[in-house]
RODO-2510 file (C-alpha; in nm, 4 decimals, decimal comma):
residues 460
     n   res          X          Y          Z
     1     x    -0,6128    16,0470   -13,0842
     2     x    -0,8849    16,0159   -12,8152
     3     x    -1,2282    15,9068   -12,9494
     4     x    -1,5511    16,0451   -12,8430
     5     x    -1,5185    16,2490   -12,5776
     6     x    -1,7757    16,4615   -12,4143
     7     x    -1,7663    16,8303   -12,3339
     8     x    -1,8237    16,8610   -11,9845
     9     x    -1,7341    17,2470   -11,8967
    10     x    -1,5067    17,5405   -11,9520
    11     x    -1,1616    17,6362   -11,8210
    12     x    -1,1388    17,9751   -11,7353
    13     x    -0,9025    18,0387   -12,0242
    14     x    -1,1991    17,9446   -12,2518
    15     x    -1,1066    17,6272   -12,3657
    16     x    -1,3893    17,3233   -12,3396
    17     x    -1,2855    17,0775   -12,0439
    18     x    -1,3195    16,6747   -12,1046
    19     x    -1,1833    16,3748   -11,8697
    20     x    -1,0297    16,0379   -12,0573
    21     x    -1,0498    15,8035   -11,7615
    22     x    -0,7963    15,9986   -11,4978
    23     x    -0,6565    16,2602   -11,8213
    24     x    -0,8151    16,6481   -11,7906
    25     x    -0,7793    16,7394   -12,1764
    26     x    -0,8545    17,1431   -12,2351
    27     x    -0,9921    17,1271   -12,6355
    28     x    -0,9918    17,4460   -12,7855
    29     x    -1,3272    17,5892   -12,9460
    30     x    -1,5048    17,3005   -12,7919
    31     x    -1,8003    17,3679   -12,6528
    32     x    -1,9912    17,1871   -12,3271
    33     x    -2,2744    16,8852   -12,4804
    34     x    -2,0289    16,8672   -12,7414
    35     x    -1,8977    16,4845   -12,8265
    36     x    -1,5375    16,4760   -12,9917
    37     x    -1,2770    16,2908   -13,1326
    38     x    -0,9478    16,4680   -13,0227
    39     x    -0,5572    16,4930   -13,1089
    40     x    -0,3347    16,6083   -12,8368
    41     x    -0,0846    16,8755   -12,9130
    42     x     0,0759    16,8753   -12,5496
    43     x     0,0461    16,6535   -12,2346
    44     x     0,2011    16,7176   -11,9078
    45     x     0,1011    16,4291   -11,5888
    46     x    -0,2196    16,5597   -11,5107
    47     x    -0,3804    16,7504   -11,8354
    48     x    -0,3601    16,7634   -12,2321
    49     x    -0,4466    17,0045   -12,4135
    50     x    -0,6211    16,9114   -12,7535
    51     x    -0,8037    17,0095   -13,0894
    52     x    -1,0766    16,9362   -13,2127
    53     x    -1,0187    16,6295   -13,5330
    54     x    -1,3949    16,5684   -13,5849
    55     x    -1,7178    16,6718   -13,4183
    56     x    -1,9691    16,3836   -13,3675
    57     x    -2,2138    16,5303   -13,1856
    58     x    -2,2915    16,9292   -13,1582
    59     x    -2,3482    17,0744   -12,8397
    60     x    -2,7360    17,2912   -12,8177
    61     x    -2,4994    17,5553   -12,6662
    62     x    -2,3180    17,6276   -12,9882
    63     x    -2,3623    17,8944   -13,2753
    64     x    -2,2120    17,9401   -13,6352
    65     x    -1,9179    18,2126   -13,5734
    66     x    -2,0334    18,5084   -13,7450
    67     x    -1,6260    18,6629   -13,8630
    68     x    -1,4512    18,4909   -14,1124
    69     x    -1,1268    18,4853   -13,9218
    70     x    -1,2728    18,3632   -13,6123
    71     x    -1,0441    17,9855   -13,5637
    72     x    -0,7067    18,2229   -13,6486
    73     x    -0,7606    18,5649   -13,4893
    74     x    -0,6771    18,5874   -13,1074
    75     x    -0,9969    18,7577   -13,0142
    76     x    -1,3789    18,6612   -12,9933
    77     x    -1,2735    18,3041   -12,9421
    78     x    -1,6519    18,2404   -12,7755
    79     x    -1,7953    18,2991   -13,1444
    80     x    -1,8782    17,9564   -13,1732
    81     x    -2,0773    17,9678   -12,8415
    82     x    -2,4475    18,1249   -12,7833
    83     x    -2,4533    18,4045   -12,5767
    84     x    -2,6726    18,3066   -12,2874
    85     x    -2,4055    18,0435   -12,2167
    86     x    -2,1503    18,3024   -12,2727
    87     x    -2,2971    18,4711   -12,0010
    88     x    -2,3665    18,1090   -11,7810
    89     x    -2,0344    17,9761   -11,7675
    90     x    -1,8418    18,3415   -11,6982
    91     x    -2,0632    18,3745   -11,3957
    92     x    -1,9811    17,9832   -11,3204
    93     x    -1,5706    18,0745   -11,3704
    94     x    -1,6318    18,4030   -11,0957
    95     x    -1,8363    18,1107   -10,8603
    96     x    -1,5549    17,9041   -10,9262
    97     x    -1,2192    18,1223   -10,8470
    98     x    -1,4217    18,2979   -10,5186
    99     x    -1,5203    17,9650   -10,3780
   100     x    -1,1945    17,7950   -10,4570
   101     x    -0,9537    18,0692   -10,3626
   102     x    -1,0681    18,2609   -10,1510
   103     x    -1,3685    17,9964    -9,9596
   104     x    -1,6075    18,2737   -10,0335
   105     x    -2,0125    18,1581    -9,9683
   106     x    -2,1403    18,2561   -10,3376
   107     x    -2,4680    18,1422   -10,2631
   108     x    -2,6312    18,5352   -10,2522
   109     x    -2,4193    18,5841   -10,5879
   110     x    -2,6150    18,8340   -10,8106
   111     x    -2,6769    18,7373   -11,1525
   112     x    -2,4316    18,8635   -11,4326
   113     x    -2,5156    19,1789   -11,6493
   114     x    -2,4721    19,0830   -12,0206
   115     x    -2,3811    19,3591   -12,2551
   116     x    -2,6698    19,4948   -12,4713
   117     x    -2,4416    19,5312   -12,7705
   118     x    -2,2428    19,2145   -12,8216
   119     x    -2,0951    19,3309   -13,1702
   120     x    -1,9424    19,6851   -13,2328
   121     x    -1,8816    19,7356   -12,8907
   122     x    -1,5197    19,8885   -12,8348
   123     x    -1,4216    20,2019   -12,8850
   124     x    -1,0823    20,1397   -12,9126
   125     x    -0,8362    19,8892   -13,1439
   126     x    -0,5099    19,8204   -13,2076
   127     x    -0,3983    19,6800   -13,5270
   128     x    -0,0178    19,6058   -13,6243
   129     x     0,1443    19,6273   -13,9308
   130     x     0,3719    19,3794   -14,0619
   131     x     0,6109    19,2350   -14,3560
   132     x     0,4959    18,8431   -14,2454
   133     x     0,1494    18,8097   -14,3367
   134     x    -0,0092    18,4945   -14,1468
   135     x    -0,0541    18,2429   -14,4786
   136     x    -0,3637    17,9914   -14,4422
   137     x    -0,4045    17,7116   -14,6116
   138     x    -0,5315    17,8456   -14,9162
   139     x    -0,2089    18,0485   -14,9603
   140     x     0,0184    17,7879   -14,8870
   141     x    -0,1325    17,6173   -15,2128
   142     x    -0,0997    17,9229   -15,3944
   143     x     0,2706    18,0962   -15,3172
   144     x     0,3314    18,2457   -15,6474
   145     x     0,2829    18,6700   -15,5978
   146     x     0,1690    18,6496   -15,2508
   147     x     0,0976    18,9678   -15,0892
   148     x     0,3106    18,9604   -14,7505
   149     x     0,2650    19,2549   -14,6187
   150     x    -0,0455    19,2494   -14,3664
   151     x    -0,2150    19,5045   -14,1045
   152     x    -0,4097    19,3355   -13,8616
   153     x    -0,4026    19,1534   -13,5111
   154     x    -0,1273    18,8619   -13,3853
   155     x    -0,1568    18,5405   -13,4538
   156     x    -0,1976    18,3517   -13,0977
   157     x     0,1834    18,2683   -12,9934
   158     x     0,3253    18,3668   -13,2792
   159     x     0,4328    18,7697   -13,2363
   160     x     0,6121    18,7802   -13,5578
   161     x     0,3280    18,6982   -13,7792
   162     x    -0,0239    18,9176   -13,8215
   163     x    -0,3409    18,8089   -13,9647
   164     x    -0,4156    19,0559   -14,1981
   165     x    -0,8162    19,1986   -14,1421
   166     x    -1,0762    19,2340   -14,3446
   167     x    -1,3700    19,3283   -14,1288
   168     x    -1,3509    19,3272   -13,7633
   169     x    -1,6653    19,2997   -13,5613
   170     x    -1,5098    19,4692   -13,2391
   171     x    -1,5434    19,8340   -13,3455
   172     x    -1,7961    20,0314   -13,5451
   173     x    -1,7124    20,2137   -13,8719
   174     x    -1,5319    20,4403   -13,9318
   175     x    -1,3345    20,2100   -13,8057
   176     x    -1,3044    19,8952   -14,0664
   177     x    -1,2675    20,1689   -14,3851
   178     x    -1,0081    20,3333   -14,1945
   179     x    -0,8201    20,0537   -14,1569
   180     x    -0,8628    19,9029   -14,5298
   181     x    -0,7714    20,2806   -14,6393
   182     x    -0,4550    20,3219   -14,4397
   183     x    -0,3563    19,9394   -14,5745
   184     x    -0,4448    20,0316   -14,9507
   185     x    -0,2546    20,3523   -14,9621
   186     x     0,0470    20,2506   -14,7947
   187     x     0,0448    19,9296   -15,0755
   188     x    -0,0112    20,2022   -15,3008
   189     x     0,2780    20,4246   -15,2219
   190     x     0,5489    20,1715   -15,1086
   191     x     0,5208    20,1967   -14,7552
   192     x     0,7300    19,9331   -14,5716
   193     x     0,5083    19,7561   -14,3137
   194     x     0,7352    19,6575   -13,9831
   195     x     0,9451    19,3670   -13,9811
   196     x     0,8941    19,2653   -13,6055
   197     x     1,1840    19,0555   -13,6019
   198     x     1,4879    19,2760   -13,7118
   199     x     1,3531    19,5910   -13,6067
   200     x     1,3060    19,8223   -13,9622
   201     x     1,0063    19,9487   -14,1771
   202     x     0,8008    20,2335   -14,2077
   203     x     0,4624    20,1865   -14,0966
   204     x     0,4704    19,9980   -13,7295
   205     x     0,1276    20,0066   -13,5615
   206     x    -0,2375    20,1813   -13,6130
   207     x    -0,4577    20,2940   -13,3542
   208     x    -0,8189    20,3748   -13,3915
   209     x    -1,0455    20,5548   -13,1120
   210     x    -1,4028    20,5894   -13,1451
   211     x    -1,6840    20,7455   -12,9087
   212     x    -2,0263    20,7620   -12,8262
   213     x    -2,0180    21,1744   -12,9567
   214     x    -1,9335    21,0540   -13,2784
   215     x    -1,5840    21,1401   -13,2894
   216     x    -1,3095    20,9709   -13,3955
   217     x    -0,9512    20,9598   -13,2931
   218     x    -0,6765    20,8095   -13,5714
   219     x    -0,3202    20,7294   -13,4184
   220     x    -0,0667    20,6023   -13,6467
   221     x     0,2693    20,5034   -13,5500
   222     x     0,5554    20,5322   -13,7857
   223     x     0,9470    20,3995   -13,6721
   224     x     1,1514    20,4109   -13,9699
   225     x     0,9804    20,6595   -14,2045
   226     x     1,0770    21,0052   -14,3479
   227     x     0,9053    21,3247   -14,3307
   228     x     0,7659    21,3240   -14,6867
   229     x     0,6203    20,9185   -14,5827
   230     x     0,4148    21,0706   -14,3004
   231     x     0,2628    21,3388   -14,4747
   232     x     0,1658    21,1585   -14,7579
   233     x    -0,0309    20,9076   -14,5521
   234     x    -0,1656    21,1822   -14,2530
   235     x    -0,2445    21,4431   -14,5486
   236     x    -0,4699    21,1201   -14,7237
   237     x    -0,6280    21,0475   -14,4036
   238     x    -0,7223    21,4216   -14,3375
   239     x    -0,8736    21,4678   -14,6788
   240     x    -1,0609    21,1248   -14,7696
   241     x    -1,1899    21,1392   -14,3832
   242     x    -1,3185    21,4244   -14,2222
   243     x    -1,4667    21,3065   -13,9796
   244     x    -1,1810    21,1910   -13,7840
   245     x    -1,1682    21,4512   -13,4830
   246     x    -0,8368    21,4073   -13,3681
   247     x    -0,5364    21,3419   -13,6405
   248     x    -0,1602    21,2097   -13,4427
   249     x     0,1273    21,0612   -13,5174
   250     x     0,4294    20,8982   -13,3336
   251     x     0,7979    20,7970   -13,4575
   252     x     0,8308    20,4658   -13,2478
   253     x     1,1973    20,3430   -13,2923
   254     x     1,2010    20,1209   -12,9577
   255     x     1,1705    19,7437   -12,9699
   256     x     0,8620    19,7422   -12,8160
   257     x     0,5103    19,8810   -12,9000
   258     x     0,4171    20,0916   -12,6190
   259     x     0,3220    20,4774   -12,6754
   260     x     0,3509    20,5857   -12,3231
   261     x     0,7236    20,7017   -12,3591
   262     x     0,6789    20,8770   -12,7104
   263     x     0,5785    21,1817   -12,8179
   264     x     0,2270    21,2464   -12,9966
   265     x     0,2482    21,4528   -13,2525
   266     x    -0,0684    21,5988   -13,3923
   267     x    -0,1497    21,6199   -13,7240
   268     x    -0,4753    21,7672   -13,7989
   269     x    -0,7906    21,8558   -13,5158
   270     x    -0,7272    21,7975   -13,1205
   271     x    -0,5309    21,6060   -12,9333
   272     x    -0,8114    21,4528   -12,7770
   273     x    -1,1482    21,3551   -12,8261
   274     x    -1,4754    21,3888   -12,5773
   275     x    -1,6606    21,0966   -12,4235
   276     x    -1,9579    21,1238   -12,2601
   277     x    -2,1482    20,9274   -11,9801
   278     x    -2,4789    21,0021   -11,7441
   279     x    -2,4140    21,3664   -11,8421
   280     x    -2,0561    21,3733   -11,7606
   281     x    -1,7464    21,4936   -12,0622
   282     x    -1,4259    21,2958   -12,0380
   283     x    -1,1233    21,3576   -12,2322
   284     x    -0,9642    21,0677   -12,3677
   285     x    -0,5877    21,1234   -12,5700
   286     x    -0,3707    20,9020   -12,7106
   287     x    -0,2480    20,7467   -12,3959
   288     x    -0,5631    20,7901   -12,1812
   289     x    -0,6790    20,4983   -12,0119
   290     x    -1,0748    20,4026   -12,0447
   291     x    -1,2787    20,1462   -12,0196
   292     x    -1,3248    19,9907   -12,3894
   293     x    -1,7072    19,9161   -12,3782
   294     x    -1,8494    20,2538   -12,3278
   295     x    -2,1782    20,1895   -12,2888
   296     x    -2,0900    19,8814   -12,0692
   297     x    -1,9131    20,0871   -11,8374
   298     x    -2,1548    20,2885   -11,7889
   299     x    -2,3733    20,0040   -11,6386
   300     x    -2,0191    19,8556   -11,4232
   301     x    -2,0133    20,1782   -11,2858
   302     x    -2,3812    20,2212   -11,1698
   303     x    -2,2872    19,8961   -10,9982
   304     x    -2,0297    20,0329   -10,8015
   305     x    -2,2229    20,2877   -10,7014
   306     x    -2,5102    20,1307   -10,5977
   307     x    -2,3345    19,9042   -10,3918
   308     x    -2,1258    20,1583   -10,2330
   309     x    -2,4304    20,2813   -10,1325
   310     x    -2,3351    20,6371   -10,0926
   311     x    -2,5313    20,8675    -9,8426
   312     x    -2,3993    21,2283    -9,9219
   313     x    -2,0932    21,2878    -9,6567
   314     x    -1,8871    21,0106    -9,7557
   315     x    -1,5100    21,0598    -9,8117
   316     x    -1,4176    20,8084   -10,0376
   317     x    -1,0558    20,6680   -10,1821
   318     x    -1,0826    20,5572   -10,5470
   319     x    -0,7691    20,3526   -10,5922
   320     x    -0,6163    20,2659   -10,9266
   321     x    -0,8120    20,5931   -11,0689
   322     x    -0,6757    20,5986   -11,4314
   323     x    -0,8443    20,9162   -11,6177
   324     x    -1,1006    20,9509   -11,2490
   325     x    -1,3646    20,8128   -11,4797
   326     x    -1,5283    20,6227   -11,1302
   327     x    -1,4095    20,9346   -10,9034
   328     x    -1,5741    21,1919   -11,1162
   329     x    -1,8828    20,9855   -11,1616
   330     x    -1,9547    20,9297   -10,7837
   331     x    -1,8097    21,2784   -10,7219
   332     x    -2,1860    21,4192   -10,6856
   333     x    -2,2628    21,1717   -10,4591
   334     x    -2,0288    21,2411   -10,1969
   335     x    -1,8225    21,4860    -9,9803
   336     x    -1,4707    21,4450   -10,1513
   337     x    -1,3277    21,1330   -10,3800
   338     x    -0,9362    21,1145   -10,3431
   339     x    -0,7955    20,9565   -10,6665
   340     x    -0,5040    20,7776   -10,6773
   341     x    -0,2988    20,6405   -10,9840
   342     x     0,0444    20,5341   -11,0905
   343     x     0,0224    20,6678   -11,4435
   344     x     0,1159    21,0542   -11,4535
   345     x    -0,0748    21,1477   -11,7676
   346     x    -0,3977    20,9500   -11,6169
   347     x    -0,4135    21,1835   -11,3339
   348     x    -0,3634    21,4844   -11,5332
   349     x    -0,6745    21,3494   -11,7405
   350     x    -0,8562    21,3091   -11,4298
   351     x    -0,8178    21,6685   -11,3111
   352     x    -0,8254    21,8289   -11,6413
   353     x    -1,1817    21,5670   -11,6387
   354     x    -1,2838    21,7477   -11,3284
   355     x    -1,2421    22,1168   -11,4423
   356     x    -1,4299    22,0107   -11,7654
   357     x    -1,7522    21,8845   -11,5574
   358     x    -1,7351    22,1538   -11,2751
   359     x    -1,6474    21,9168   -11,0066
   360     x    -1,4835    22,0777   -10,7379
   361     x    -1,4581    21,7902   -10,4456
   362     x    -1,1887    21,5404   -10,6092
   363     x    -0,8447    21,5475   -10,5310
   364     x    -0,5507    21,3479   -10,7757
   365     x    -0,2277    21,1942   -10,6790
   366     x    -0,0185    21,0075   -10,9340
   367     x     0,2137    20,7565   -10,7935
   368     x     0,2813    20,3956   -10,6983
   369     x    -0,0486    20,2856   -10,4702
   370     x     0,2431    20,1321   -10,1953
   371     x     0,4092    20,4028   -10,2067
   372     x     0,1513    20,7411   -10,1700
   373     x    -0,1008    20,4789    -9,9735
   374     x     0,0926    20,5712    -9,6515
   375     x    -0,0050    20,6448    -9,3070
   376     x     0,0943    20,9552    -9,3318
   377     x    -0,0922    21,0497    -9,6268
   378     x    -0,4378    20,8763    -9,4225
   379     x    -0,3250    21,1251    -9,1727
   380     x    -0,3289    21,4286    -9,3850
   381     x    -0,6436    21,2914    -9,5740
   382     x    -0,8420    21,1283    -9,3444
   383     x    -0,9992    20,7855    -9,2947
   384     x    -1,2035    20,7071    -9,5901
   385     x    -1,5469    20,5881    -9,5657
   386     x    -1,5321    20,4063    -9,8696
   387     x    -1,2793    20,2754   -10,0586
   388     x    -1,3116    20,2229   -10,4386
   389     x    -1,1040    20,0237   -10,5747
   390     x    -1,0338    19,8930   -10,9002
   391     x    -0,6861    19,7410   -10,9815
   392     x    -0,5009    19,6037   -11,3173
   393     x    -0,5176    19,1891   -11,3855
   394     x    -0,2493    19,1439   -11,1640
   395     x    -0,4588    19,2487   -10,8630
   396     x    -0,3399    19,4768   -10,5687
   397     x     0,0111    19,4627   -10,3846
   398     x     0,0327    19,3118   -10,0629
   399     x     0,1102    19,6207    -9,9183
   400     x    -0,1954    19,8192   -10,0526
   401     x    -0,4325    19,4993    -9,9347
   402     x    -0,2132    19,5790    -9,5691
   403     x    -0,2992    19,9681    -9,5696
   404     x    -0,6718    19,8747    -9,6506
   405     x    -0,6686    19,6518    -9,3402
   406     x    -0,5252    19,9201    -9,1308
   407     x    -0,7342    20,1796    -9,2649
   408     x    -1,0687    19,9970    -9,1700
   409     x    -1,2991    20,1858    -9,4121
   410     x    -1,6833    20,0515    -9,3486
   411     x    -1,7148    19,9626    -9,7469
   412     x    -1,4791    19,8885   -10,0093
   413     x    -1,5990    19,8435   -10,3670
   414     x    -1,3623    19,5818   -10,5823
   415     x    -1,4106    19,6115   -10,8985
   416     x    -1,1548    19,3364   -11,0748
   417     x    -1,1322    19,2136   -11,4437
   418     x    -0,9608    18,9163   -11,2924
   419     x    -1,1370    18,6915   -11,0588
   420     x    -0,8252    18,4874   -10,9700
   421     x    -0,6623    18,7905   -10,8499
   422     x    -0,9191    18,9264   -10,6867
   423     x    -1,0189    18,6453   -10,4843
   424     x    -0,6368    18,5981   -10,3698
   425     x    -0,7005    18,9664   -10,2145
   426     x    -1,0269    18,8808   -10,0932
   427     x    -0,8679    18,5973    -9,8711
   428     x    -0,6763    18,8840    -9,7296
   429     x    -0,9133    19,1315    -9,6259
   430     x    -1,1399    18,8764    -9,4656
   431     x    -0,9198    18,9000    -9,1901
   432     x    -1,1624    19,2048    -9,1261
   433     x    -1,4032    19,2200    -9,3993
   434     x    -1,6907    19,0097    -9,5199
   435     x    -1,7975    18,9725    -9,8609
   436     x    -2,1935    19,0980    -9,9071
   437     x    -2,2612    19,1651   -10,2649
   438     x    -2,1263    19,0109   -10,5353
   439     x    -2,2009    19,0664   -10,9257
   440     x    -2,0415    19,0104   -11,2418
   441     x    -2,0621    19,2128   -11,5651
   442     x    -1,9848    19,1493   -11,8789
   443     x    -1,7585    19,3869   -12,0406
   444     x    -1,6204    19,1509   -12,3128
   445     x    -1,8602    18,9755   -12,5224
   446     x    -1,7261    18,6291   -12,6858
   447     x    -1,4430    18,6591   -12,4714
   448     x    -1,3783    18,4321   -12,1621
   449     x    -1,2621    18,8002   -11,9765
   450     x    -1,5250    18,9126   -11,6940
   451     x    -1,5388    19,2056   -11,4448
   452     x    -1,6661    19,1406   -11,1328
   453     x    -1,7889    19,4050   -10,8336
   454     x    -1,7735    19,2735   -10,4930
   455     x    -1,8779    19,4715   -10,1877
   456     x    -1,7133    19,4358    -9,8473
   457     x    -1,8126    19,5659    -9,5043
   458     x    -1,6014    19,5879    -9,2198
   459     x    -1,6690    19,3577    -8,9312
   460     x    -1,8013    19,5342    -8,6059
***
């Protein structure tokens, strides 16, 4: 036990930061102003990390969670923090990782863009179902007919065990009914829910897209069910909800979850639904990649824009395209957008997106970045003026940050959910770039996750 400590800052994990005399202890849900007794749960030579065992004095900064499975659940873990300093200490994390890793003068650093809806603001979750409910404490007093069988998120470090949801605050109804529907009928009607350790049950994971049209896209994924088990459950769905736009199903029999292998089968309606933004249609399936705060994105993406700074004849490279959402947006702001992206069913989205909107000036290539990024394909494309460029967590290959140096665009736009990443690429291209915007936005509300837009111009 360490007595008293105070709060001084956040990691950029999200955990509260204190110092016990040369000891850095990370406390979860621990807030800065905050003065704590602690227990350690690991140590290592240089940092602990610690929970919380009693709370002398409250930090101003903090707020009374508003879910009653915040502490448990994975997500949201900034409930117990006031926005404003939400906002404060992401910007603070960006500051941080730029300065640190990538000596980056953050002194012009624009001010972050909060998100104007900070509850209901995803369009897309994915819950899991499975035979090993999570038991609190209440349950573990009570074991006699527990209900094990849960649909709902993972447990942090613990991937055989689900919390089983209630209400989640992510995503706006129909979203929460859905889910208690699909949970109640499958109780109902003997469903098996997954066993995630040996690999058998009927009902294995439920996915739920909404958009700002209204409609509403219901995957379930089945691995060991019959026929007869998948139309009782997809017929239910179709009659007690019709407003669901798009009805699917997948058999999943794999060991892992992802969809990107399987076949969609649909049930009932489209295969898609429609998104829209500043005017623009997209069409999002199953496995379509988009950015889960719609009306967020729509404000990341005026960003990029305005600092790209387009005058009318640019040709412009938009790397790590996914469905062209950023291509076909800028598209009427330029001469030609070249998309490129490693996911094949992305880049048919994106063209199929730019036949839908009448956009006749982007161009799609699906592929590993290294490997279509070539100087033979600069050659047959030419130079771009501006280069758009926004990459998964893990940041950009070497090889892609060594084509970008060749290619010598006057702009590139880096858009990065990952400021550690991004600022290990920024080192790079400062060989011949210098950094002259720089913004955050927040995309993830009561998460520590930011997105950050940085603008670079090639040295003369």
């Amino acid at each position: 036990m360490l007595p008293e400590l105070s709060i001084i800052d956040i990691a950029e994990e999200g955990k509260g930061v204190a110092k016990a005399d040369e000891l850095v202890v990370f406390v979860d849900k621990a807030v800065p102003g905050d003065i704590v007794d602690v227990r350690i749960v690991k140590k290592k030579k240089n940092f602990a990390e610690a929970v919380i065992e009693k709370l002398h004095t409250a930090s101003d900064l903090r707020t009374d969670p508003f879910c009653e499975h915040f502490g448990t659940c994975g997500g949201c873990k900034w409930q117990h923090m006031q926005y404003d300093a939400q906002l404060h200490f992401k910007q603070k994390n960006v500051e941080a990782a730029l300065q640190r890793l990538a000596k980056v003068d953050t002194s012009s650093m624009e001010p972050i863009l909060g998100s104007a809806e900070n509850k209901y603001y995803r369009n897309k979750l994915e819950y899991t179902f499975s035979n090993k409910r999570w038991l609190n404490s209440t349950d573990m007093t009570d074991r006699e007919d527990l209900e094990m069988n849960a649909l709902g998120f993972h447990v942090p470090l613990r991937f055989d065990k689900i919390l089983d949801i209630q209400h989640c605050y992510l995503q706006a109804e129909p979203s929460n009914t859905l889910r208690n529907e699909v949970r109640a009928y499958a109780l109902q009607n003997g469903l098996s829910f997954y066993d995630l350790r040996n690999h058998e049950g009927s009902l294995r994971n439920l996915i739920i897209r909404t958009s700002s049209t209204g409609e509403v896209m219901v995957v379930v994924v089945f691995a060991y069910a019959d026929q007869d088990q998948v139309d009782g459950l997809m017929e239910h769905l179709k009659n007690n909800f019709p407003e669901i736009t798009s009805l699917l199903y997948i058999l999943n029999q794999k060991k892992n979850d992802t969809i990107f292998d399987q076949d969609v089968i649909t049930y009932a309606g489209r295969d898609y639904i429609f998104e829209e933004m500043n005017g623009l249609k997209f069409k999002i399936g199953a496995k379509s990649f988009y950015q889960t705060n719609s009306l967020q994105a729509h404000e990341l993406y005026k960003i990029t824009k305005e600092f790209a700074g387009f005058k009318g004849d640019e040709l412009v490279y938009d790397l790590y395209t996914g469905a062209g959402t950023i291509a076909n947006f800028v598209a009427g702001s330029v001469k030609q957008v070249i998309g490129v992206e490693y996911v094949p069913t992305a880049i048919e989205d994106a063209k199929f997106n730019s036949q839908l909107n009448g956009i006749e000036n982007t161009v799609f290539y699906a592929g590993d970045m290294k490997d279509i990024l070539t100087t033979d394909f600069i050659t047959a494309h030419g130079k771009p003026d501006v280069v758009i460029t926004d990459p998964p967590r893990a940041g950009m290959h070497t090889d892609v940050v060594e084509r970008l140096l060749e290619m010598e665009a006057e702009k590139i736009v880096y858009v990065s959910c990952n400021a550690a990443t991004q600022a290990r690429d920024l080192a790079l291209l400062k060989e011949k770039y210098e950094i002259s915007r720089i913004r955050p936005v927040d995309m993830f509300p009561h998460t520590q996750h930011v997105e950050n837009v940085v603008l670079l111009n090639l040295i003369k």
